[in-house]
C-alpha positions as CSV (number, residue, x, y, z in Angstrom):
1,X,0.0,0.0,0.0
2,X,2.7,2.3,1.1
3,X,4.6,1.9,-2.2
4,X,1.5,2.1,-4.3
5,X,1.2,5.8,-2.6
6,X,5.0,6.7,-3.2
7,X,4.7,6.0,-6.7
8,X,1.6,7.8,-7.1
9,X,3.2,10.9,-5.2
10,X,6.2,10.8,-7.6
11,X,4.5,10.6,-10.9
12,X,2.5,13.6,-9.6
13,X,5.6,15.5,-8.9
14,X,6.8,14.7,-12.3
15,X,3.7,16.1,-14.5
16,X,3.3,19.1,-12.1
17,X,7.6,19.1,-12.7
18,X,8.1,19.6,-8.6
19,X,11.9,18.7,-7.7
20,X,13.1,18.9,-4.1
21,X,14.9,21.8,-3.7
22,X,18.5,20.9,-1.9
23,X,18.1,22.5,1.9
24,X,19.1,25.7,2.6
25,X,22.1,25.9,5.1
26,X,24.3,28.0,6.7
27,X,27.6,28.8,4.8
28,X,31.1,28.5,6.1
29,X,29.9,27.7,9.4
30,X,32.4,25.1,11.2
31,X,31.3,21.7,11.6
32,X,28.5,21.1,14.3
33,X,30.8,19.6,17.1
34,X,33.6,22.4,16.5
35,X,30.6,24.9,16.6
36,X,29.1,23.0,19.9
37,X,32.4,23.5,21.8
38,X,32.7,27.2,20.6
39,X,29.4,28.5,21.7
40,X,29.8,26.2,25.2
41,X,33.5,27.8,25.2
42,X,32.3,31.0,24.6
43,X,29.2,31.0,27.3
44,X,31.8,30.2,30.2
45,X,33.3,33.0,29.6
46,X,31.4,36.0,28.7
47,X,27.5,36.9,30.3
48,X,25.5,37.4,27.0
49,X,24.3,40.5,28.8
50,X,27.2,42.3,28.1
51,X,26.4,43.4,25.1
52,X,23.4,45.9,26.3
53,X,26.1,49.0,26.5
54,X,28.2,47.7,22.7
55,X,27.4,49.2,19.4
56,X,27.1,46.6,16.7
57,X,31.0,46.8,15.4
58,X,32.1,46.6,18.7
59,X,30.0,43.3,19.6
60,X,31.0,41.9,16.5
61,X,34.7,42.5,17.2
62,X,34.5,41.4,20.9
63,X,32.9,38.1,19.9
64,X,35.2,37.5,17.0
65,X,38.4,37.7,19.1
66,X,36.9,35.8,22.0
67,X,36.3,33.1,19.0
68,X,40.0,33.5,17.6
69,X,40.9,32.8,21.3
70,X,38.9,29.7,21.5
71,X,40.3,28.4,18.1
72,X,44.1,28.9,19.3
73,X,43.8,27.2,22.9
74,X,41.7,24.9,21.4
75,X,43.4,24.2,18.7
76,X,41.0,23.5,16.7
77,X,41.4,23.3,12.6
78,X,39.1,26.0,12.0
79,X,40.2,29.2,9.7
80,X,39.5,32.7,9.4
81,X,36.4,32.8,7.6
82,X,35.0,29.8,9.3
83,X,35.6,31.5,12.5
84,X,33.6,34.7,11.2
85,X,31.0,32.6,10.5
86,X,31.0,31.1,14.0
87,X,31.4,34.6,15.5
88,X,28.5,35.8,13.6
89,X,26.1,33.0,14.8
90,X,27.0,34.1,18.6
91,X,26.1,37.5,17.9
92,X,22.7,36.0,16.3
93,X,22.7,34.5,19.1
94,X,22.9,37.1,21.9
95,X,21.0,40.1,19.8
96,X,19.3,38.6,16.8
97,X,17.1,35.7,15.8
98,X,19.3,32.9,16.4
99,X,19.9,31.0,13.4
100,X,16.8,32.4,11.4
101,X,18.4,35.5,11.7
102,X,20.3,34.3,7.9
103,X,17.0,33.1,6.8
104,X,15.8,36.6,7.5
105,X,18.4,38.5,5.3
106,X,17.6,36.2,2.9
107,X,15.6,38.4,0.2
108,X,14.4,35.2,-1.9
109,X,12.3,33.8,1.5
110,X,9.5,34.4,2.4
111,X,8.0,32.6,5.0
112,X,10.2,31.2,7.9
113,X,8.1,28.2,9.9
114,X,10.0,26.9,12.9
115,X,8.5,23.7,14.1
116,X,10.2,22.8,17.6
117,X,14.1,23.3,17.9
118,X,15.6,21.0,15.2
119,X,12.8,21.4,12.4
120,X,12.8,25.2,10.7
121,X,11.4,25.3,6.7
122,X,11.9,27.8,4.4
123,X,9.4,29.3,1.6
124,X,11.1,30.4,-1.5
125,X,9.5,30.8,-5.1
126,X,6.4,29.6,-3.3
127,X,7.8,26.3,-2.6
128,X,8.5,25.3,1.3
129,X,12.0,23.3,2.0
130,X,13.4,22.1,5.1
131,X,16.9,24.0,6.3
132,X,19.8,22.9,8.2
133,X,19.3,25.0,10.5
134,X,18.0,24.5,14.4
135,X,18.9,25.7,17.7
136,X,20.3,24.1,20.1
137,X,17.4,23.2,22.0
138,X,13.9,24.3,23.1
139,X,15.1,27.1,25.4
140,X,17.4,27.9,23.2
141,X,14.0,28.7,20.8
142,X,12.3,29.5,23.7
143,X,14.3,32.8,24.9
144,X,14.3,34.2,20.9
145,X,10.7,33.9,21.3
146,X,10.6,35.7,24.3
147,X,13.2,38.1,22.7
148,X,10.6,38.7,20.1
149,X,7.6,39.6,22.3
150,X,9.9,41.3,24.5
151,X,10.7,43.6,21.5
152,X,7.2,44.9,20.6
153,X,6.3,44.7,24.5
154,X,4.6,41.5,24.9
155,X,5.0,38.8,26.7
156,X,5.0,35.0,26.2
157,X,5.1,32.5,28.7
158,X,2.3,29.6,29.8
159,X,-0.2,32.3,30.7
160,X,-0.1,34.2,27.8
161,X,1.0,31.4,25.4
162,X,-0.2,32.7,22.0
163,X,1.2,36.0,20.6
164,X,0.8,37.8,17.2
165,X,3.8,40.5,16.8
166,X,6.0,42.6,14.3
167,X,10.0,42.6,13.6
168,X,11.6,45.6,13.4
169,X,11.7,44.7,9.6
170,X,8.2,44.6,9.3
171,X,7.9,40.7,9.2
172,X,4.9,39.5,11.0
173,X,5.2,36.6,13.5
174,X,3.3,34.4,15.0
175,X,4.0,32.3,17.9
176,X,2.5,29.7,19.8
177,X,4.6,27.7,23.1
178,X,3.1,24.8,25.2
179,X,0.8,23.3,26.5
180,X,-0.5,24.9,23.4
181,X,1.5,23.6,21.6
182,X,2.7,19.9,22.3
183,X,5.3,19.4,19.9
184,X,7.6,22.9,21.8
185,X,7.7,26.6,20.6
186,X,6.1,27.2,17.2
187,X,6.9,30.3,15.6
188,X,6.0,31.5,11.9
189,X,7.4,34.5,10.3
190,X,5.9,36.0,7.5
191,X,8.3,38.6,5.4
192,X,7.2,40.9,3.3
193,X,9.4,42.9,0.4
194,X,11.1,45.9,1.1
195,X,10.2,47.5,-1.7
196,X,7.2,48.8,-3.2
197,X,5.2,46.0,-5.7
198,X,3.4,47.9,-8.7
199,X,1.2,46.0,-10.6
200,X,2.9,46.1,-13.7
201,X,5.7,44.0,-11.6
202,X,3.1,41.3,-10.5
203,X,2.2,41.3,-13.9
204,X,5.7,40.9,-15.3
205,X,5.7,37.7,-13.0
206,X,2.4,36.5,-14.4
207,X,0.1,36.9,-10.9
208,X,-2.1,38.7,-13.5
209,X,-2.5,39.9,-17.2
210,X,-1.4,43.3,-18.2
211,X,-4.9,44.1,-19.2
212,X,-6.2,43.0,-15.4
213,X,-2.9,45.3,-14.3
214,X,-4.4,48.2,-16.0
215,X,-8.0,48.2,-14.9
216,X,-7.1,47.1,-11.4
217,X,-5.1,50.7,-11.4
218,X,-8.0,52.7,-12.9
219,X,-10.0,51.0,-10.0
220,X,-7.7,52.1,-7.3
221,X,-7.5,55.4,-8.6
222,X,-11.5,56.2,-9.1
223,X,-12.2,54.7,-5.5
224,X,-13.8,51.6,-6.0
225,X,-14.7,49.7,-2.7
226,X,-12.1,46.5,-3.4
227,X,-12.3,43.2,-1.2
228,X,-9.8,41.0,-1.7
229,X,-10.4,37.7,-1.1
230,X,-8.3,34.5,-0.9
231,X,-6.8,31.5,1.2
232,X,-4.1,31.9,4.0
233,X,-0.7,33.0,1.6
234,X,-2.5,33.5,-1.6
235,X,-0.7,36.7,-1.7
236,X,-4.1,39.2,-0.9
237,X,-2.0,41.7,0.9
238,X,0.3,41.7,-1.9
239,X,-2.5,42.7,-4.1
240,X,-3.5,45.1,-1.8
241,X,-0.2,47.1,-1.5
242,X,0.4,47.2,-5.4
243,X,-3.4,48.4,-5.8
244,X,-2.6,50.8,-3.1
245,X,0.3,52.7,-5.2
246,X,-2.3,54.0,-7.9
247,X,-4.1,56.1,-5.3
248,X,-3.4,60.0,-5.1
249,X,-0.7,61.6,-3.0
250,X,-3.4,63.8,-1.4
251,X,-5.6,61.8,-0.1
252,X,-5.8,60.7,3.4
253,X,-5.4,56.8,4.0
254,X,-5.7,55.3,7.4
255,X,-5.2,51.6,7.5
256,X,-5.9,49.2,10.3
257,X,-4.5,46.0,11.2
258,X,-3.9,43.2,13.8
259,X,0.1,43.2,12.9
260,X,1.3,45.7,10.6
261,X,2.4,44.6,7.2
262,X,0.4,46.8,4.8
263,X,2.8,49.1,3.3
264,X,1.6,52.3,1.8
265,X,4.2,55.1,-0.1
266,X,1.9,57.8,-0.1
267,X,2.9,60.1,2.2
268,X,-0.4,61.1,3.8
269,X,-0.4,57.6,6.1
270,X,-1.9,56.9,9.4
271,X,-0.9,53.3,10.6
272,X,-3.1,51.4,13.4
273,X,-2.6,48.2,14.8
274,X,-4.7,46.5,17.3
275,X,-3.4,45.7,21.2
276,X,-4.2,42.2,23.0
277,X,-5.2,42.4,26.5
278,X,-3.2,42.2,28.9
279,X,-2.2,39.7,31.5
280,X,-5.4,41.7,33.9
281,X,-7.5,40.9,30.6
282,X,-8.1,44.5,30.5
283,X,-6.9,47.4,27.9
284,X,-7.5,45.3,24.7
285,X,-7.9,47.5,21.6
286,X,-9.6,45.9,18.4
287,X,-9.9,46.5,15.0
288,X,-13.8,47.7,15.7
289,X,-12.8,50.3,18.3
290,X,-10.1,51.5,15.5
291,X,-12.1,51.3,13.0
292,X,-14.6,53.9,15.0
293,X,-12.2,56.1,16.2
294,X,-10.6,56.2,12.3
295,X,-14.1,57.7,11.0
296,X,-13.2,60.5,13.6
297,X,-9.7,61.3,12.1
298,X,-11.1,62.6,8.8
299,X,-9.9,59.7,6.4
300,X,-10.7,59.5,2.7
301,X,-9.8,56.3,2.3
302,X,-10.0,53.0,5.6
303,X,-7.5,49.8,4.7
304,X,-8.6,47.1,6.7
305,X,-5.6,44.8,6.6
306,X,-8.1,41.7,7.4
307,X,-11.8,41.4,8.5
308,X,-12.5,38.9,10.2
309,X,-14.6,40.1,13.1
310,X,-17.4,42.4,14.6
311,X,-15.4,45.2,12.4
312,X,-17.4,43.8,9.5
313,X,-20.6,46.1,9.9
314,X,-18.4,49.1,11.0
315,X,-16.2,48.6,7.4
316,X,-19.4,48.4,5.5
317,X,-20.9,51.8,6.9
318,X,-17.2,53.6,5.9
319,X,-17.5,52.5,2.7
320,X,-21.3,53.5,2.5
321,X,-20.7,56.7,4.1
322,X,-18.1,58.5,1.9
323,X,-15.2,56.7,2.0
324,X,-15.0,55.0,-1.4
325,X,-11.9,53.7,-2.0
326,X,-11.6,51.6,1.3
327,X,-10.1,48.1,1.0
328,X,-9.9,45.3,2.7
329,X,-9.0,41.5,2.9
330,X,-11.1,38.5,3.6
331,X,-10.0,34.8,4.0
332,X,-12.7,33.0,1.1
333,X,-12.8,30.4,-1.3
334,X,-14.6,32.4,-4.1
335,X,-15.5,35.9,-4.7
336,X,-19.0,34.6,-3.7
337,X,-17.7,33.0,-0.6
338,X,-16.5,36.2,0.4
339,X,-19.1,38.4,0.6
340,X,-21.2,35.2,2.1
341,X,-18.6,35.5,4.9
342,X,-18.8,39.3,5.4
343,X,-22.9,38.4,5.8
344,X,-22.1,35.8,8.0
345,X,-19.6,38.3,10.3
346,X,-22.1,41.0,10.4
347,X,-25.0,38.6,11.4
348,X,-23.2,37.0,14.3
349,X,-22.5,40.0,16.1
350,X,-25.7,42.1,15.0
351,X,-28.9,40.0,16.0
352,X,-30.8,42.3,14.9
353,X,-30.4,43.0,11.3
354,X,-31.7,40.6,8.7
355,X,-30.3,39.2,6.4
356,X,-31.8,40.9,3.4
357,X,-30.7,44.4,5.1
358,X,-27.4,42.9,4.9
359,X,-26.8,42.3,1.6
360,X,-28.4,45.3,0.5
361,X,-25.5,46.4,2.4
362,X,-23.0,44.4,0.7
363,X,-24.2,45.4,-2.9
364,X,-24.1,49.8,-2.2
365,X,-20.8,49.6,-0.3
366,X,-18.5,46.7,-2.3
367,X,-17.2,47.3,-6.4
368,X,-15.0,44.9,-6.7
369,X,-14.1,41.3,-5.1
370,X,-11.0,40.5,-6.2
371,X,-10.1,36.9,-5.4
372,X,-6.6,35.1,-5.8
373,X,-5.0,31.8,-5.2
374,X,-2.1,29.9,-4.7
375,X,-1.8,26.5,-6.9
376,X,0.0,23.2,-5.8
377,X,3.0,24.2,-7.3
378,X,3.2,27.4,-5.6
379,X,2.0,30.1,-8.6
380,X,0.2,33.1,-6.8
381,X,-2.1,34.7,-9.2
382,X,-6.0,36.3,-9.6
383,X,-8.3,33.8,-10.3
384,X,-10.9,36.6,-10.7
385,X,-12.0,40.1,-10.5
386,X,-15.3,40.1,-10.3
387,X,-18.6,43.4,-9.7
388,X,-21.1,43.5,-7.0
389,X,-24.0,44.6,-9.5
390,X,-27.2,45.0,-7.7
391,X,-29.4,42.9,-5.8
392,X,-32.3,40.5,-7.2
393,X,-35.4,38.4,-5.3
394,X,-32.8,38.6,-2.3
395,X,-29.7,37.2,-3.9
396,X,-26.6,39.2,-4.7
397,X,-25.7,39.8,-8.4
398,X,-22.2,39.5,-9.9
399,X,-20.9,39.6,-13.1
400,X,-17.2,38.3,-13.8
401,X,-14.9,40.7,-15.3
402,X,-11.6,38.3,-16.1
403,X,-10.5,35.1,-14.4
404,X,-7.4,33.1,-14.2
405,X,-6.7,29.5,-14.1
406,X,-3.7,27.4,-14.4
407,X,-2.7,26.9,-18.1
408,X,-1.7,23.2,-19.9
409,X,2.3,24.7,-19.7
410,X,1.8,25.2,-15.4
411,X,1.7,28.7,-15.8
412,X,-1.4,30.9,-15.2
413,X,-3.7,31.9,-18.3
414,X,-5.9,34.5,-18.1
415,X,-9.3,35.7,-19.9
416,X,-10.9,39.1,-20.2
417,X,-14.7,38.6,-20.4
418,X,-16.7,40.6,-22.9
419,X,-19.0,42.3,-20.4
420,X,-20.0,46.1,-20.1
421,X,-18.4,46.8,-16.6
422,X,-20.9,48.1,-14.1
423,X,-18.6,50.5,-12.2
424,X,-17.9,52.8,-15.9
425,X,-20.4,55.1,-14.1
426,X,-18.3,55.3,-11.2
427,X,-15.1,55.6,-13.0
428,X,-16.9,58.5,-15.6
429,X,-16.8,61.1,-12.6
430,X,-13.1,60.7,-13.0
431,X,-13.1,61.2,-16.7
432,X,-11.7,57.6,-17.3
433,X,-14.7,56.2,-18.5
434,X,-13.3,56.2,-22.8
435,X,-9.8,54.6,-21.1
436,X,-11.5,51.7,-19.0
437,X,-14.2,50.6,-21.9
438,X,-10.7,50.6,-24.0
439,X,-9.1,48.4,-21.3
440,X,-12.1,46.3,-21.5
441,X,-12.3,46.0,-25.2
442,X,-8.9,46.3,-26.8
443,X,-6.8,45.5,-23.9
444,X,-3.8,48.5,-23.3
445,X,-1.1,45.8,-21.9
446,X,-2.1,42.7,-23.6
């Protein structure tokens, strides 16, 4: 049975062309029992607090002689750029991440998953791979998570195990310790790029069409209501960034998130993020009592990094009551899924609406649902933008602008649908009306 499965999992690895990737690992690093007697060598001596009054140089250039002085008494057969390596993993050690901390310069990955001490994976290219790297042991993992809550002012320990947090980077982290967790600390890191994503670039790397590229800009910049909808790591705030660079320099833009990892260039910005309770269960601060406050700080447009909550009704009346142009991201399996799930949110904490006033809701305040995916062999792309049109015998009405699916060669294909697009009214008090019925018909980037 077990081989008839292997074969069957290699033959689909074949016709979807997956390989596994060799693991990442650390470079010049001296071998694992050299580097074991270093780092014990190295502890005995110096108290890893002494590093609080160093600059960077300086902590660098303590640690390397201490591990030149190591290697000579020692005499071990390690050489100079082996022993910079080891000196830099102390370091990580004692101010950093540990030995994530070369995952994290890494600009090809993007997700870090650290499952227990001895087991950390690395995302690249959309494809996960297991690394040779690992701490030494649980509290060893345990005291950089710590180090990480410590950072943004959190805590984590076994009565507050479960913490979402930001690096100084801007990666997001999750983390998640026992008795939570059964199998030790848990930590996932989520990096985002340090640069600005246009839309042209995401089309250059075939997440959409050119043609979808253009009209998605025309609907950023005429203030279309946008949901963008998706599975965990489909790429939705990646959409949402690139969208984001097509709106003016003089509008207003607050945005509102649990961990902040939206990253806006206009220069009229006003960040949020949310604030768990603390260890009293007192002073929480959630995306609803931001959201409120934000329709006091005279916004034109909300971002809504993810709803997922109560904050559902409150991000329908912005966008109902003069703040076009708000986005947000929803976790859905279809465009239709999605605003089924806002419904859904908005019920459960409103017991009083209906479900028809709901929807009727849905259809005034939402443009634009614009769902993407992630396939099996790790292509992030829109599967399809699609308009809220109206509203008939109590069922929401859509109409399917272009969609996406995964082409015979494994790479997306997309389709531009011969439809009149509801929204040209919308977009006509912008004077783009002639350039998105041109986009529609003719296509401006193919």
């Amino acid at each position: 049975m077990f081989g008839r499965r292997n074969d069957t999992i290699a033959a689909l690895e074949e016709a979807a062309d997956v390989t596994h990737p060799a693991r990442l690992s650390p470079q010049n690093l001296p071998s694992a029992d050299h580097m074991q007697f270093i780092r014990d060598a190295f502890f005995a001596r110096l108290n890893p607090n002494f590093a609080s009054d160093l600059s960077e140089e300086a902590l660098f250039a303590k640690i390397e002689q201490a591990v030149a002085d190591i290697v000579d008494q020692a005499k071990l057969p390690i050489d100079r750029e082996e022993q910079k390596a080891a000196a830099q993993e102390l370091k990580n050690d004692i101010t950093g991440l540990g030995p994530v901390e070369y995952l994290l310069k890494d600009q090809g990955v993007t997700d870090i998953l650290i499952n227990g001490p001895h087991h950390i994976f690395a995302e690249r290219q959309g494809r996960l791979e297991q690394t040779s790297f690992h701490f030494r042991d649980e509290s060893h993992l345990l005291s950089v998570a710590k180090r990480i809550a410590g950072s943004v002012g959190r805590r984590v320990d076994e009565s507050s195990p479960m913490i979402d947090a930001r690096l100084a980077d801007g990666s997001r982290v999750n983390i998640i310790i026992p008795p939570l967790s059964i199998h030790g600390t848990i930590v996932s890191i989520r990096k985002f790029p340090n640069h600005q994503v246009t839309l042209e670039e995401l089309a250059d790397k075939q997440a959409m069409s050119g043609t979808m590229a253009e009209f998605l800009e025309i609907a950023a910049f005429c203030r279309l209501n946008v949901l963008i909808s998706g599975g965990t790591g489909a790429g939705k705030t990646t959409i949402l960034n690139a969208m984001s660079g097509n709106v003016s320099p003089l509008e207003r833009i607050v945005t509102i998130e649990d961990a902040a990892e939206i990253n806006l260039q206009q220069p009229h910005v006003i960040s949020l993020e949310t604030r768990q309770r603390n260890m009293e269960g007192s002073c929480e601060v959630s995306q609803r009592d931001l959201l409120r406050n934000a329709l006091r700080m005279r916004p034109d447009r909300i971002i809504v990094g993810e709803v997922r909550g109560v904050e559902a009704h409150d991000m329908l009346q912005a966008m109902n009551t003069g703040h076009d142009g708000s986005m947000s991201t929803i976790h859905a399996n279809s465009p239709r899924d999605a605003l089924v799930r806002v419904e859904d949110l908005v019920l459960s904490s409103l017991t009083n609406f209906n479900p028809h006033a709901v929807r009727r809701q849905l259809t005034s305040a939402i443009d634009l649902v614009v769902h993407v995916v992630r396939d099996f062999q790790g292509n992030r792309f829109i599967k399809s933008i699609t308009e809220v049109t109206g509203i008939e015998s109590d069922a929401i009405t859509m109409q399917e602008l272009f969609s996406g699916a995964r082409g015979t060669s494994g790479t997306p294909e997309f389709t531009r649908h011969d439809i009149r697009p509801h929204c040209l009214e919308k977009v006509g008090f912008f004077g783009l009306s002639d350039r998105l019925l041109s986009v529609m018909t003719e296509g401006v980037r193919g």
